[in-house]
C-alpha positions in Angstrom: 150.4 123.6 166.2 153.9 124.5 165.3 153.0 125.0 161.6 150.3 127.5 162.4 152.5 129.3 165.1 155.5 129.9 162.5 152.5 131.0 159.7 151.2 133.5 161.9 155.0 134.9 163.0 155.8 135.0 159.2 152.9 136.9 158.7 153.2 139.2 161.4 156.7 139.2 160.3 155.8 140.2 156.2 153.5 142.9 158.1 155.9 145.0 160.2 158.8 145.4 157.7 156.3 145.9 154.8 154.8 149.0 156.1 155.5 152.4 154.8 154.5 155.4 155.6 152.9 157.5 153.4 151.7 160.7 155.2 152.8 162.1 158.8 152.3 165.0 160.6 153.6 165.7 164.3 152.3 169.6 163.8 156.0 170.6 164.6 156.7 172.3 161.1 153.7 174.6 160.0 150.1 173.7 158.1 151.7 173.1 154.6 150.1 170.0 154.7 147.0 170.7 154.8 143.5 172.3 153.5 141.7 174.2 156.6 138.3 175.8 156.1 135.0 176.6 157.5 131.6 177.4 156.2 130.8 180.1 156.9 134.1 181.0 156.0 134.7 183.4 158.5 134.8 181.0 161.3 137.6 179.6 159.7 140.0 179.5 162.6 142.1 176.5 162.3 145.6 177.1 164.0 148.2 175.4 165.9 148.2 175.7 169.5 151.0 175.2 172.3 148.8 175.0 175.1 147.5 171.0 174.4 149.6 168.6 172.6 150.2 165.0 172.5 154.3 165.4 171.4 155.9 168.9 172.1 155.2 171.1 171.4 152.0 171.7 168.7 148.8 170.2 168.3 146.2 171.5 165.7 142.6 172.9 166.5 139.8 174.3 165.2 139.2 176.7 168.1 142.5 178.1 169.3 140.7 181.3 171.6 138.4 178.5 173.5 134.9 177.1 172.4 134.2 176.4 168.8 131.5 178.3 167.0 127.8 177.5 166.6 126.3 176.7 163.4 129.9 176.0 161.6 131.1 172.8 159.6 134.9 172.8 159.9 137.0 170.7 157.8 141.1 170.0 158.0 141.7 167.8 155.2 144.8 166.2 154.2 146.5 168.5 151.7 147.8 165.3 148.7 145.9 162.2 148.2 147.5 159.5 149.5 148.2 156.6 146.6 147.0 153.1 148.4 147.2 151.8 144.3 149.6 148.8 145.3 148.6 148.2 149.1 147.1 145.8 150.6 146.7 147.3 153.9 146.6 151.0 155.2 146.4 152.1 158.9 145.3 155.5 160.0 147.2 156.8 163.5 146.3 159.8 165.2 146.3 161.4 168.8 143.0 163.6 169.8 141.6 165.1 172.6 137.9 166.5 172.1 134.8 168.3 174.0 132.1 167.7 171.4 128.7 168.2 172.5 126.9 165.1 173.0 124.1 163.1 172.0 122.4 164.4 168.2 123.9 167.8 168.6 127.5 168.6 167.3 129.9 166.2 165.9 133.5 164.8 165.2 133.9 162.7 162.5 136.8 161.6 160.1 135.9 160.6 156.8 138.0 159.1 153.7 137.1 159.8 150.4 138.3 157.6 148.1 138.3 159.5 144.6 140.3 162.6 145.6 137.4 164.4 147.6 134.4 163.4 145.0 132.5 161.2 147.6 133.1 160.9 151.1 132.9 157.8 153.7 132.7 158.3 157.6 134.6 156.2 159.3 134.3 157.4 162.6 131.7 159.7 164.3 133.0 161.2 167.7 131.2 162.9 171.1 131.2 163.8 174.2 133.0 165.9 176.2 136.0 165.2 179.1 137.8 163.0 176.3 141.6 163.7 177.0 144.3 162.8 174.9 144.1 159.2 173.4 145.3 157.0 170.8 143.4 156.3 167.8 144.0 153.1 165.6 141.9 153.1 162.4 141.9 150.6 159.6 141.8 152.0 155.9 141.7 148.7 154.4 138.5 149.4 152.6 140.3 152.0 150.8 143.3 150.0 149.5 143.4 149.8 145.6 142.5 153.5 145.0 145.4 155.9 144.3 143.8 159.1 145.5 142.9 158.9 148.7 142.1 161.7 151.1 141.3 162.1 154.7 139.3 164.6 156.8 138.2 165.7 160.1 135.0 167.2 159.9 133.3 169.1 163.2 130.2 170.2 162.9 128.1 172.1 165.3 124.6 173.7 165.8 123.5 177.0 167.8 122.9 177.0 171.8 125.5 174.9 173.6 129.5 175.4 172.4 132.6 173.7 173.9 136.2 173.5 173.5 136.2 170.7 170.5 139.1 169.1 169.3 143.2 168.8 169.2 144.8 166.9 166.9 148.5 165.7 166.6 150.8 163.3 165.5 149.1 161.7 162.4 150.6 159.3 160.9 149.3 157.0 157.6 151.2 153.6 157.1 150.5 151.1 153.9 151.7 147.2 153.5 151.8 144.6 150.7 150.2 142.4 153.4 146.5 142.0 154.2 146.3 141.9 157.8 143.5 144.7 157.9 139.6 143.9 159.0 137.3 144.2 156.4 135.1 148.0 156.7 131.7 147.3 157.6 129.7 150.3 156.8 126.3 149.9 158.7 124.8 152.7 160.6 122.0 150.7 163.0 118.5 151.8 164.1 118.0 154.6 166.2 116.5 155.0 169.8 116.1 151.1 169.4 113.5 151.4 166.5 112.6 148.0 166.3 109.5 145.7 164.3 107.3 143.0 165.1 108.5 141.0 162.1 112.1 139.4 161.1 114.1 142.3 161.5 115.7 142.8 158.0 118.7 145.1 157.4 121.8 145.4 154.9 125.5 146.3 155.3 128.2 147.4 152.9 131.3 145.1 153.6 134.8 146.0 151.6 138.1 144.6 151.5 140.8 144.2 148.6 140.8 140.0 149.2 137.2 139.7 149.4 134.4 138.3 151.7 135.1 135.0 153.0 132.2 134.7 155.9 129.4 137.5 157.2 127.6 136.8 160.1 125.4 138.7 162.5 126.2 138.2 166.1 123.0 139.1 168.3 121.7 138.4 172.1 118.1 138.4 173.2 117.6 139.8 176.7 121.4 139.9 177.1 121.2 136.1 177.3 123.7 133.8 174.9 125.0 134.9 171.6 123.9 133.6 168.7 125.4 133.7 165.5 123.5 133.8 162.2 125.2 134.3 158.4 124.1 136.6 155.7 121.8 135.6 154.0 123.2 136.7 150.8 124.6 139.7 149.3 125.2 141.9 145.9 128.3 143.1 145.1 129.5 144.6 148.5 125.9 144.7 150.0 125.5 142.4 152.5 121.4 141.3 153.9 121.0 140.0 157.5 118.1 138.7 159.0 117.5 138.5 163.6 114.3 136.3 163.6 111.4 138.3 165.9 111.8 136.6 169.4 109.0 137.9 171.7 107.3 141.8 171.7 109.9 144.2 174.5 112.6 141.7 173.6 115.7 144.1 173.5 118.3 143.0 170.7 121.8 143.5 170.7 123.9 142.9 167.7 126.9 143.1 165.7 128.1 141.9 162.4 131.3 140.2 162.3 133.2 140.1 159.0 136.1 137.3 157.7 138.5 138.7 155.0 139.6 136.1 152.1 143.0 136.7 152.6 145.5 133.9 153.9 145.3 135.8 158.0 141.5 135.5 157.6 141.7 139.4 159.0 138.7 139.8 161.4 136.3 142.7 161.9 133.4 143.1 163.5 131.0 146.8 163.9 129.7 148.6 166.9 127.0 146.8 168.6 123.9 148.3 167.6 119.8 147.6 169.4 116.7 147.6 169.1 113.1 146.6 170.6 111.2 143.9 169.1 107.4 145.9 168.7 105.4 148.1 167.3 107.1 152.0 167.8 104.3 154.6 168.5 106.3 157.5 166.8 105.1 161.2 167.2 108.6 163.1 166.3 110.7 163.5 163.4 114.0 162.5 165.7 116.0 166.0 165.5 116.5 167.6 168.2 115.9 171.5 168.0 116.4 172.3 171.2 116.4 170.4 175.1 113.3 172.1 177.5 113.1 171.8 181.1 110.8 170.9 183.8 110.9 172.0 187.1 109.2 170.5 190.4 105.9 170.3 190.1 105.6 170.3 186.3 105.3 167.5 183.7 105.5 166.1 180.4 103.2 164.1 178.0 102.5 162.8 174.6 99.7 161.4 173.1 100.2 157.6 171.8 97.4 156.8 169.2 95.5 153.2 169.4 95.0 152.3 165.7 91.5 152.1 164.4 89.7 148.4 165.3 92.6 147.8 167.6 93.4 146.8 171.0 97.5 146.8 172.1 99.5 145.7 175.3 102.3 148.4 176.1 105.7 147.4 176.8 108.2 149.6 176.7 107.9 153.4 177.4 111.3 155.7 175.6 112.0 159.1 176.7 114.3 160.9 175.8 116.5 163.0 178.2 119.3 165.4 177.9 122.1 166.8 179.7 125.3 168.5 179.7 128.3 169.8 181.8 126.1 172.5 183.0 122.5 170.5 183.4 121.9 167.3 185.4 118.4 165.1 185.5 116.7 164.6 188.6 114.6 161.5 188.7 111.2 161.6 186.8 108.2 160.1 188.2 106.9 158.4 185.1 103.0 157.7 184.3 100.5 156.0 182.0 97.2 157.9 181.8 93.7 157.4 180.2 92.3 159.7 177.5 90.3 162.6 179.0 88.8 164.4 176.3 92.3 164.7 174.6 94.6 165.7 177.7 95.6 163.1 180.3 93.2 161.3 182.9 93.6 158.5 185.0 96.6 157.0 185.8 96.6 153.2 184.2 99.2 151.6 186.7 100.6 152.9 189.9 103.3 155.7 189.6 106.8 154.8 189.7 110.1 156.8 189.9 112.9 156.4 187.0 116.8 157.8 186.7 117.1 158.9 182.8 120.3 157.1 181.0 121.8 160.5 180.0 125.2 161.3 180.9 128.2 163.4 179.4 129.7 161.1 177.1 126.1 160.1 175.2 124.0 163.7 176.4 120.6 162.4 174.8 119.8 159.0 174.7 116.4 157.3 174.9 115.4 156.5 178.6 114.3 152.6 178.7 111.2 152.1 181.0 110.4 148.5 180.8 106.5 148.0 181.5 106.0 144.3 180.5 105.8 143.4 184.3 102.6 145.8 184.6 100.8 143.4 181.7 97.6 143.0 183.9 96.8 146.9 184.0 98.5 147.6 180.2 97.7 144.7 177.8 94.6 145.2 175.8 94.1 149.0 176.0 91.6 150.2 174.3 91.4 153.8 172.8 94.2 156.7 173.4 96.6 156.8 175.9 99.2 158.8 177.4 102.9 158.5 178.6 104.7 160.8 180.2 106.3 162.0 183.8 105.9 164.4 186.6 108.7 166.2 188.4 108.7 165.9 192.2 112.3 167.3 193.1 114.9 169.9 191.1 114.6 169.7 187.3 113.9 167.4 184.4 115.5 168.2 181.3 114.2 166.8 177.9 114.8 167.1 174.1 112.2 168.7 171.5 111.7 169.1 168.1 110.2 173.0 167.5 108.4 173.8 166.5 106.5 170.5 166.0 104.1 168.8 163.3 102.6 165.7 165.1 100.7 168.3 168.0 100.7 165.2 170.1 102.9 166.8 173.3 101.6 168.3 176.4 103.0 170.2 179.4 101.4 170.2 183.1 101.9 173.8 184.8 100.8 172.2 188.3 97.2 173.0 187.8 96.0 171.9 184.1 97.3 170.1 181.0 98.1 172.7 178.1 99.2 171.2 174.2 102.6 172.9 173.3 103.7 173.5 170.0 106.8 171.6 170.0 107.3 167.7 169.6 108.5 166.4 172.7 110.7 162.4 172.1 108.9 160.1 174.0 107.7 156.8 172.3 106.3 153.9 172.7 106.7 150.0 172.2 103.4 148.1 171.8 101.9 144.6 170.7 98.5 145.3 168.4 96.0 143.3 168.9 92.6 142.8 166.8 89.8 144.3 168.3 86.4 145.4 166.8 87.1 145.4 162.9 87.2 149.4 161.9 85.8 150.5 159.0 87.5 152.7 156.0 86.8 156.2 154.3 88.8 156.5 151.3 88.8 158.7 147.9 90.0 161.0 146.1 90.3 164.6 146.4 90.8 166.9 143.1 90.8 170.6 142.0 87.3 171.7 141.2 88.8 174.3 138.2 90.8 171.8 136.7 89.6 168.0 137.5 93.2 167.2 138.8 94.2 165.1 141.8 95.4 167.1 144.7 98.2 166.0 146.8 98.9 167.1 150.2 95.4 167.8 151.5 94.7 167.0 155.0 91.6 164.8 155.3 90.3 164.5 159.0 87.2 162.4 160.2 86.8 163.2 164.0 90.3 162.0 165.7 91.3 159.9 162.5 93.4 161.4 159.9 95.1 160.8 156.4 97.4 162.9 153.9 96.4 162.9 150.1 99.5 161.7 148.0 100.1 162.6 144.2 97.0 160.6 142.9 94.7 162.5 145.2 93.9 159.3 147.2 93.7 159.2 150.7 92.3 156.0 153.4 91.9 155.8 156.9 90.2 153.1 159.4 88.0 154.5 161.8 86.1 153.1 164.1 82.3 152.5 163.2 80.6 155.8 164.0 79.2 158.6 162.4 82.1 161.3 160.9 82.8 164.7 159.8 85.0 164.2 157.0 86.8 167.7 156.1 89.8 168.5 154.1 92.4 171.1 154.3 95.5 172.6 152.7 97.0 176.1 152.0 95.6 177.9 149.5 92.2 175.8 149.2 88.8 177.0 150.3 88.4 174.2 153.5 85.7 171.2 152.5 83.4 169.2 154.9 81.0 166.9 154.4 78.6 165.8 157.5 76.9 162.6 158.4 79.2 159.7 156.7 78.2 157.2 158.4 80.3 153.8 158.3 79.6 150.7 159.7 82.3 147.7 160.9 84.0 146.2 157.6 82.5 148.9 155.9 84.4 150.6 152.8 82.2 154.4 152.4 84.2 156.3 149.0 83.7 160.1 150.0 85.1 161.7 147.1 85.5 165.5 147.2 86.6 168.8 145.0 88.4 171.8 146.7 88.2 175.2 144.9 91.8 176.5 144.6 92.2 180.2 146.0 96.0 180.4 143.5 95.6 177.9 140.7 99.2 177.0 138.9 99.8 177.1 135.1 98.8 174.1 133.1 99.4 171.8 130.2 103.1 172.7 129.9 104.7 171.8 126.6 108.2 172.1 125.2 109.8 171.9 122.0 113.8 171.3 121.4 115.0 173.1 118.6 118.9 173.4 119.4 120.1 174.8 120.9 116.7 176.1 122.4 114.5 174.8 124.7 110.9 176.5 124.2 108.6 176.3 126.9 104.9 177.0 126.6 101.7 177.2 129.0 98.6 178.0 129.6 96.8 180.7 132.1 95.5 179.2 135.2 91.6 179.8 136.4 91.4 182.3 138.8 91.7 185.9 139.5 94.4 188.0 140.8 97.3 186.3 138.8 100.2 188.8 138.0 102.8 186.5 136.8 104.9 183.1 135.9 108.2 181.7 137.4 110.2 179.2 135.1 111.9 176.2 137.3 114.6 174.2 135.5 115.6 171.4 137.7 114.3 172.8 140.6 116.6 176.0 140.1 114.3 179.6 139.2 115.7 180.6 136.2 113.4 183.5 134.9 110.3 185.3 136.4 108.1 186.7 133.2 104.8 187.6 132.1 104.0 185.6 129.1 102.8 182.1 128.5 106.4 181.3 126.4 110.2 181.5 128.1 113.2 180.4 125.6 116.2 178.8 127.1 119.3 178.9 125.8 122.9 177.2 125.4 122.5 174.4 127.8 125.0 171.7 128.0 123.6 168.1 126.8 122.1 166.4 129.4 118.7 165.8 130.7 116.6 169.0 132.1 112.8 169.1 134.0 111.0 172.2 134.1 108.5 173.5 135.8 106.0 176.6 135.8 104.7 178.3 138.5 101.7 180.9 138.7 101.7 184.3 140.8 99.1 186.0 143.1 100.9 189.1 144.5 103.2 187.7 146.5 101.9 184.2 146.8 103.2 181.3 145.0 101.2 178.9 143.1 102.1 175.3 143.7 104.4 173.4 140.2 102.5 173.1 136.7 103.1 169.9 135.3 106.9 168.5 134.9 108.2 168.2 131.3 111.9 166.2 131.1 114.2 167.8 127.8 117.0 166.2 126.4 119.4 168.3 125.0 121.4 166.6 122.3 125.0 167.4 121.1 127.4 166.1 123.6 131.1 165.7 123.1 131.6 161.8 122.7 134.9 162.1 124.5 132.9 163.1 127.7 131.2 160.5 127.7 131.7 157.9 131.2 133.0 154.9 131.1 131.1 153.7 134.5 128.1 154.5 136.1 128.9 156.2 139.2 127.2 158.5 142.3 129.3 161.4 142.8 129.0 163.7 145.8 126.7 166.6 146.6 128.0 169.9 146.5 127.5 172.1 149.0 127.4 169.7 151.8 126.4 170.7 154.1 123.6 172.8 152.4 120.4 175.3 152.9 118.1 175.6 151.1 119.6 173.1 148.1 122.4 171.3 146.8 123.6 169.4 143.4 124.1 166.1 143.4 126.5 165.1 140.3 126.4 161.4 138.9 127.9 159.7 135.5 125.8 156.9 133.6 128.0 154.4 131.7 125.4 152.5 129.8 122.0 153.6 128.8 119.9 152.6 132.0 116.8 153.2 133.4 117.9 155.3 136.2 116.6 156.2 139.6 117.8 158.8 142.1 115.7 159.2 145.5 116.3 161.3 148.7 115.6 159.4 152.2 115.3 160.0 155.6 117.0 158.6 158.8 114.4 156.1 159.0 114.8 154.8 155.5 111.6 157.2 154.7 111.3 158.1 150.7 111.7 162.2 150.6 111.6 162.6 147.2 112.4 161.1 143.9 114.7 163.6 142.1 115.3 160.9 138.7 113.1 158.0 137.6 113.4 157.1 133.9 115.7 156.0 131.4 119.0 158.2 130.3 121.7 157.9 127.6 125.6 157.6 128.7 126.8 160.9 130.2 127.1 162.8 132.9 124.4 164.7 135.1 123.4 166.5 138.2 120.3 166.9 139.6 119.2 169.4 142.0 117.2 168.5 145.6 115.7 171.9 147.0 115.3 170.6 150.5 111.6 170.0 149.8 109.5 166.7 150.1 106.9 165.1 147.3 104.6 167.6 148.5 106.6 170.8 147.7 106.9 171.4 151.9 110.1 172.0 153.0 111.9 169.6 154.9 113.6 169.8 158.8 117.4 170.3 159.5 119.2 166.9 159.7 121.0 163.7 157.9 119.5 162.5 154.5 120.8 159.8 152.4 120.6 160.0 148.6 120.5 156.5 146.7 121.1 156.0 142.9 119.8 152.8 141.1 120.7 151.8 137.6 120.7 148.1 136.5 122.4 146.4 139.1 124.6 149.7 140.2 123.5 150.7 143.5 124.8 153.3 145.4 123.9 155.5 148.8 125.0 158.4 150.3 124.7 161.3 153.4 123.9 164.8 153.0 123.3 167.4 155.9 120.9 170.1 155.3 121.1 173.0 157.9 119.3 175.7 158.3 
């Protein structure tokens, strides 16, 4: 005992006298040390202040006359990098005191680039409003061994709701030849407690200079006793976990704890994150537009969906409330009702009143309504159902996506049940259950000018529906019955087909053409004759056409009238092109995508590592670059995703020679459609390189 006491005192020891500091700032002296902007630029009104300070008698804000702006990304950043080359620890210290509008809506967060501003890491995301002056210790061991290290705080807000956001003093930046940092566990967990009803299956990113000794998760069940489980392996600095499924409304609760390698074995562990063990009935895209309200005598409802052939026992209704300083939630009387000809009937279980979960410091959280002790009334539901609330007393106050795409939500005026146009966040958690085997329409849907698979088309058969993808196919499984099957998309005279008859276990093929009212340009061709690229076409089918638009990596770089467009002096690199076709004012969707190499790069700029650079602007409307280097000729893939882990898009698939590239995302899905405001992640795969991350488009 006396040999580990006088280890750990020499360590502590080594620790204190090997720190040095390497940036402070008490705010006393001016801004010399830093960059201050804002997008749009004019809101840039970073200043010092002498009304709120932690030491006298300055403090830095973003806001000096009172409440920030809406629909501004302000960034102070750290003037120098910082060289952490030869540490082995680094400690960020800093006072703050912050209003930040709560829940999904504006934000605080400090990030660290490593590589002098190139990519960025969050490594802290702050809300809430009432925070007063505090001390904030932040590790930067996962930045040690980099000798251009920046840091920033970034605040970035939306339109409708403003308040004072944040002061900042005293920042001071410390290094030491001694490990006795955590490791940094980068792992954002699911949202509004999306769970599965499998093994629940998720990956980390753990970093520190002396390496990985031990990962673990660290979960309860039910709140009941911890249990620890390790990883059950990793690559590189990618860590996989695995919570075994327990039991269907089972909430989770879980953390991963991390074990340096270095001789203090430096502990760290991540927010606790959660999640409900079911099937999630999903009808929203998560981002929040805007927060509606429902007075006495008024109500809420959306639509949850019983898949084809199924049956399904509900246990866990989420909604998902909001307020703020100048909005509090009455109680909701919450409900389950029956299908009535697509509005809500019958109530399925006895009314009962619930208090929503929101408060100031987290302004729009899902409220938990745990329904697994109404199983006699709620397991094995058949058909559509609805969940949803009523408003006896005061005011109810909710969040929305608007306007919305799912047309599941509903609003009672007191009298009758009306569909709205927005996407109201209430969910469901459900066990699904075989019922009467469904049958399946599938085919394919193509162009009746040109023979070619249409994507995007949607293809109904009474309540069931499915989305064409970029073969034309589409599937659905409908109960045995006798369907309408009709198909429509922008541009394209509307198909239908009467009488399909399917039967249980029955597979019917309706295959169907769609005449397209604005063809686009086809068979696009290119020849590379340096240093021009020559790009040729032919004229679509159709009338009315009055001109071409040339795309080069999702960029319009001409808009002509012939079937040929030269372009010239290009860098090497890889390009993809793309022709469009012009009615008037109406845009075809792309021609065919060609990929050109242009040959004739300087050797010397060549990369010695592949690498995933940043996106520039971030954040961006409508598009943005992404910039990445390829050491060694790999078959490379680059892919947008949603905050669900969704594929977006696929910007790169194929193989490339050593270099360096960008590549352009326009904010636009697979389908051409444009894409809602909010948090993306791109991820770049080559050989074993693997690499992920965040972009904010905001429009």
């Amino acid at each position: 005992m006396k040999r580990v006491f006088i280890l750990v005192f020499v360590l502590a020891a080594l620790s204190m006298f090997a720190q040095t500091v390497v940036f402070e700032d008490d705010f006393e002296n001016g801004l010399a040390q830093w960059v201050l902007e804002a997008v749009p630029a004019a809101n840039n009104t970073w200043d010092l202040v002498t009304s709120q300070y932690n030491s006298p008698t300055h403090s830095l804000t973003e806001s000096p006359a009172g409440n920030y702006s809406p629909n501004v990304t302000y960034t102070a950043t750290i003037a120098s990098a910082l060289d952490f080359s030869a540490a082995m620890q680094a400690e960020l210290n800093c006072w703050m005191k912050y209003d930040i509008e709560g829940g999904l809506f504006d934000f605080l967060y400090i990030d660290v680039s490593p590589d002098n501003g190139s990519t960025w890491i969050n490594i802290g995301t702050y809300y809430g409003e009432g925070n007063d002056w505090a001390e904030y210790n932040i590790s930067l061991g996962g930045f040690v061994g980099n000798s251009q290290v920046l840091i920033r705080w970034q605040i970035v807000t939306d339109g409708g709701y403003e308040v004072n956001g944040m002061y900042l003093d005293d920042v001071v930046v410390t290094t030491s030849d001694v490990d006795n940092t955590p490791p940094l566990i980068l792992y954002d967990g699911p949202e509004f407690y999306e769970g599965t009803d499998v093994d629940f299956d998720f990956e980390a990113e753990l970093i520190d200079i002396s390496g990985i000794a031990s990962a673990d998760v660290v979960y309860t069940v039910e709140g009941g006793t911890e249990i620890t489980l390790p990883a059950t392996g990793n690559t590189g600095d990618t860590y996989y976990f695995t919570i075994p499924f327990t039991d269907y409304g089972d909430q989770i609760d879980f953390r991963i704890v991390a074990v340096d390698a270095s001789p203090a074995s430096n502990e760290g562990e991540s927010p606790i994150s959660s999640y409900i063990n079911g099937h999630h009935l999903i009808y929203d895209n998560g981002q929040v537009d805007y927060y509606i309200s429902f007075a006495a005598g008024t109500g809420a409802a959306v639509k949850m969906i019983n898949p084809a052939g199924m049956e399904l026992n509900l246990d866990f209704a989420l909604i998902r409330n909001y307020i703020d300083s100048n909005l509090t939630n009455a109680d909701m009387e919450f409900h389950v009702w029956d299908d009535n000809g697509g509005v809500p009937g019958n109530d399925l279980i006895t009314p009962f009143m619930v208090t929503p979960e929101a408060t100031l410091a987290n302004n729009s959280p899902m409220t938990r309504i745990d329904l697994r002790s109404y199983a006699a009334q709620l397991n094995d539901i058949q058909g559509d159902f609805f969940i949803g609330f009523l408003v006896p007393v005061d005011i109810v106050y909710c969040t929305e996506a608007s306007p919305g795409t799912f047309s599941h939500s509903f609003t009672w005026n007191g009298a009758s049940w009306t569909q709205d146009t927005a996407d109201f966040h209430f969910r469901s958690v459900v066990e699904l259950v075989q019922g009467l085997v469904p049958g399946t329409i599938e085919g394919t849907v193509t162009n009746v000018d040109t023979g070619l698979p249409i994507a995007g088309v949607l293809v109904s058969a009474g309540t069931y529906t499915d989305v064409t993808d970029t073969n034309g196919d589409y599937s659905m499984d409908v109960d045995p019955d006798t369907y309408t099957v009709s198909g429509a998309l922008a541009g394209y005279e509307t198909y239908e087909q009467t009488g399909v008859i399917v039967a249980s276990g029955e597979v019917v093929v309706v295959n169907f053409a769609m005449q397209h009212l604005y063809n686009p340009p086809v068979n696009l061709t290119y020849q590379f004759t340096s240093p021009n690229v020559i790009l040729q076409w032919q004229a679509p089918v159709g009338p009315g056409l009055t001109g071409f638009k040339v795309y080069r990596d999702n960029v319009l770089i001409a808009s002509i009238g012939a079937l040929l467009y030269i372009d010239s002096g290009l860098p090497s690199g890889v390009y993809e092109y793309y022709v469009t076709a012009m009615y008037g004012t109406y845009e075809s969707v792309p021609s065919n995508v060609v990929e050109v190499t242009v040959t004739g790069s300087d050797p010397t700029n060549i990369p010695l590592v592949t690498k995933l650079g940043g996106n520039y602007p971030n954040p961006f409307n409508p598009s943005t670059i992404i910039h990445y280097a390829v050491g060694d000729q790999s078959h490379v893939f680059i892919g947008v995703f949603n905050i669900k882990g969704e594929k977006v898009a696929v910007l790169r698939d194929g193989e490339q020679e050593p270099g360096n590239y960008n590549v352009t995302w326009n904010g636009r899905d697979e389908n051409g459609d444009p894409v809602s405001s909010g948090v993306y992640f791109y991820k770049m795969k080559a050989d074993k390189f693997v690499s992920t991350k965040k972009m904010i488009l905001m429009k």
